[in-house]
C-alpha positions, 0 to 999 in steps of 0.5 A: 564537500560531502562524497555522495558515492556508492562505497558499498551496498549490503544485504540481509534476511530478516523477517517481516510481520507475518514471520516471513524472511524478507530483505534489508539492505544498508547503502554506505556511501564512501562520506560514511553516511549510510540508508537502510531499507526493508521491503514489504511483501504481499499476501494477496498477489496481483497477476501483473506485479513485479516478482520478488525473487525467494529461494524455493527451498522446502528445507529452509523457511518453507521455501520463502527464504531470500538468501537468493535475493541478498545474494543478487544484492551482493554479489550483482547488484553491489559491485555493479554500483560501487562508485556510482552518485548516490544523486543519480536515483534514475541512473542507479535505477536504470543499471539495475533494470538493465543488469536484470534484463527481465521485463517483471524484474524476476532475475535478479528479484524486485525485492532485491533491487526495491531495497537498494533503491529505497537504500540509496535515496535515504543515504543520499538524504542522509549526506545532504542532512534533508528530511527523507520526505524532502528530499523524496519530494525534491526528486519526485518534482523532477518528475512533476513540480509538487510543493508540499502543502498538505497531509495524506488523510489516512484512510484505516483497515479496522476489520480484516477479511478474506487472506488476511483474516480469519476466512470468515468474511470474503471482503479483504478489508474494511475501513474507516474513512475520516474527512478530508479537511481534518488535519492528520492528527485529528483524523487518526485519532477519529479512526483510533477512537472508532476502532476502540468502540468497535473492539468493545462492541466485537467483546460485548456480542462474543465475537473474536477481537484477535487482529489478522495481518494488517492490524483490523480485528478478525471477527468471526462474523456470519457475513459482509453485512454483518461487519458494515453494521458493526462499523455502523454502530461503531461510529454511532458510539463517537461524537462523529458525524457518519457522512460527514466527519467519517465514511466507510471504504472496502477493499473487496480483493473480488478475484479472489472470490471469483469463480467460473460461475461468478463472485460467490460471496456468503452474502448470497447463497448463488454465484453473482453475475458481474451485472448483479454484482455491481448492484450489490456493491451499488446498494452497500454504496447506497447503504452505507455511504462508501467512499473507497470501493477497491478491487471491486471486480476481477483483476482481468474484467476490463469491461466490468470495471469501466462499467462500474466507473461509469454507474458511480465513478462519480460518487464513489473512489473505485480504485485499482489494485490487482486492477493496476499493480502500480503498471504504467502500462496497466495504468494507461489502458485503465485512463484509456477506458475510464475503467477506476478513479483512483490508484492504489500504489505500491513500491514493490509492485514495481520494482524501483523508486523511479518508475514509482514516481513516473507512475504516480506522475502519470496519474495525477496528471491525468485527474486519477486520484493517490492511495499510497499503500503498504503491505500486508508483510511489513517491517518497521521500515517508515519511508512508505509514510515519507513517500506518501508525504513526497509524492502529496498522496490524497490517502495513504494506507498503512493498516491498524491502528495497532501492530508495531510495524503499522502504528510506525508508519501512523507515528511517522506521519505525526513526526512529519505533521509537527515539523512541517504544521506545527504553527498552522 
């Protein structure tokens, strides 16, 4: 029989997309068979995330150098695991928690213990030779029973704004959106097609077609409205149907341009009251047909958000990012208010592959719907796409359809697509 036991975790530095150090650790089970993990960092933090734990060292890397963390992983975290069932994810999750002792994880760093908690469960899938999306499923419907029956819808960053763009646009991201019942491939390859005829129509007008982090383009445009119309002829060039085959989704990242006055956009040339901008985004909504509204107000405007649920909750997936964190607390008081619809959700908001999977539970069973997520510093690492798949997430976004670190985890689902729907 195959030993599933932990022989040895190691940790390194290496960089993420937006050349950043960031760690990668390798679980090697005493059988031989090992997993690595690499874990993705944020440009735009939320106040209530898990911390990640950098070495502050102005001389090295800006102060962004994770040698602290590697050092967590293999000098702490590694001789406390030794010997422990790579099969016990909850078990080896816990001791971690508990060898941390913080409540944010901020000791030992939730990059530290994020990576080796990735690590094990792909060793472990290794050993028993299941597909990582499977065996994520399998340990997921522990938690709440979920058959595999269908593919995350992608929903695709083609224009960037705010921190991860040019510092022209103020909304962070603006997205295509395809149809629900398009299978995987097809939907891809609408945003894909979309995102062609917008890079000829940015080139055509002189507008910038350098992509920012994510892999949207990084136009120089005059304001928000100005890149919705864009996104509108775009779609006016395919054969898709706007509303129909295809709709629009923001990410509008509203704390960060939340001042004591109100939300000051270059739309406006006055700060906005929450009230009047709720009616802005009522009439973007109305305009454009929206369908993701994320991040619409400040992170801490409890009585905004559920106010904007109410007004169109019902029509619109107003999902929360910096609202939520991936917090299972944050999460309860939002279901207790009524205050989103939808949860955007991120790994290294939370620290470790078990609580991820009791927050996902809490939300499906409470009628919120998924957004599985990456982050703006990524790696080439694709088990955010397997745990999309696992988890049965109503979206996932991953970005671009461009830049290697994104288009890995879009090729990653056509791999899973071909293996589970080839026949369909």
């Amino acid at each position: 029989m195959v030993s599933t036991k932990i022989y040895t975790i190691i940790a390194r530095e290496i960089l993420d997309s937006r050349g950043n150090p960031t760690i990668e650790t390798m679980v090697v089970l005493e059988s031989g068979y090992r997993g690595v993990a690499a874990v993705p960092a944020g440009t735009s933090l939320g106040k209530y995330e898990a911390r990640e734990l950098r070495d502050n060292d102005e001389t090295r890397y800006g102060g962004m150098g994770v040698l602290k963390a590697v050092a967590a992983v293999n000098g702490t975290i590694s001789p406390k695991l030794r010997g422990f069932d790579a099969l016990d994810q909850r078990g080896l999750d816990q001791a971690m928690r508990e060898l941390d002792g913080t409540e944010d994880k901020s000791k030992l760093g939730a990059n530290s213990i994020l990576s080796v908690s990735l690590g094990v469960a792909a060793a472990a899938a290794a050993a028993g030779r299941t597909p990582l999306y499977r065996y994520l499923n399998a340990m997921f419907s522990q938690v709440l029973p979920t058959t595999i029956s269908r593919m995350p819808t992608p929903t695709v960053n083609v224009m960037n704004g705010g921190k991860h763009g040019a510092g022209n646009l103020d909304f962070q991201e603006f997205q295509i959106v395809p149809a629900s019942n398009l299978r995987y491939s097809d939907a891809l390859r609408l945003a894909v097609e979309i995102y062609q005829k917008l890079k000829g129509i940015l080139k055509y007008r002189n507008a910038s077609t350098a992509v920012g982090y994510e892999g949207g383009f990084a136009p120089n445009l005059y304001t928000n409205l100005d890149a919705m119309e864009l996104l509108q002829e775009a779609v006016r060039a395919t054969p898709y149907r706007f509303g129909v085959d295809v709709f629009f989704g923001l990410d509008v990242a509203a704390s960060h341009f939340k001042t004591d006055r109100g939300y000051q956009i270059r739309d406006k040339e006055t700060p906005m009251s929450p009230k009047d901008f709720v009616s802005y985004l009522s009439e973007l909504h109305k305009k454009y047909r929206l369908l993701i509204l994320e991040d619409a107000l400040d992170e801490d405007d409890w009585t905004g958000w559920t106010e904007l649920t109410a007004r169109f909750g019902h029509e619109v997936m107003i999902v929360g990012d910096d609202l939520l964190a991936t917090n299972p607390r944050r999460l309860a008081k939002a279901i207790e208010q009524k205050a989103c619809t939808t949860i955007l959700l991120k790994p290294n908001q939370i620290g470790t592959l078990s609580e991820f999977f009791d927050v996902v539970a809490s939300a499906k069973q409470h009628g919120i719907q998924t957004i599985v997520s990456h982050r703006s510093g990524e790696t080439n690492d694709t088990i955010i796409a397997d745990l999309g798949v696992a988890v049965q997430a109503d979206y996932v976004k991953f970005g671009g359809p461009t830049r290697g670190e994104r288009v890995a985890k879009y090729n990653r689902l056509l791999q899973i697509e071909a293996e589970l729907f080839a026949s369909k």
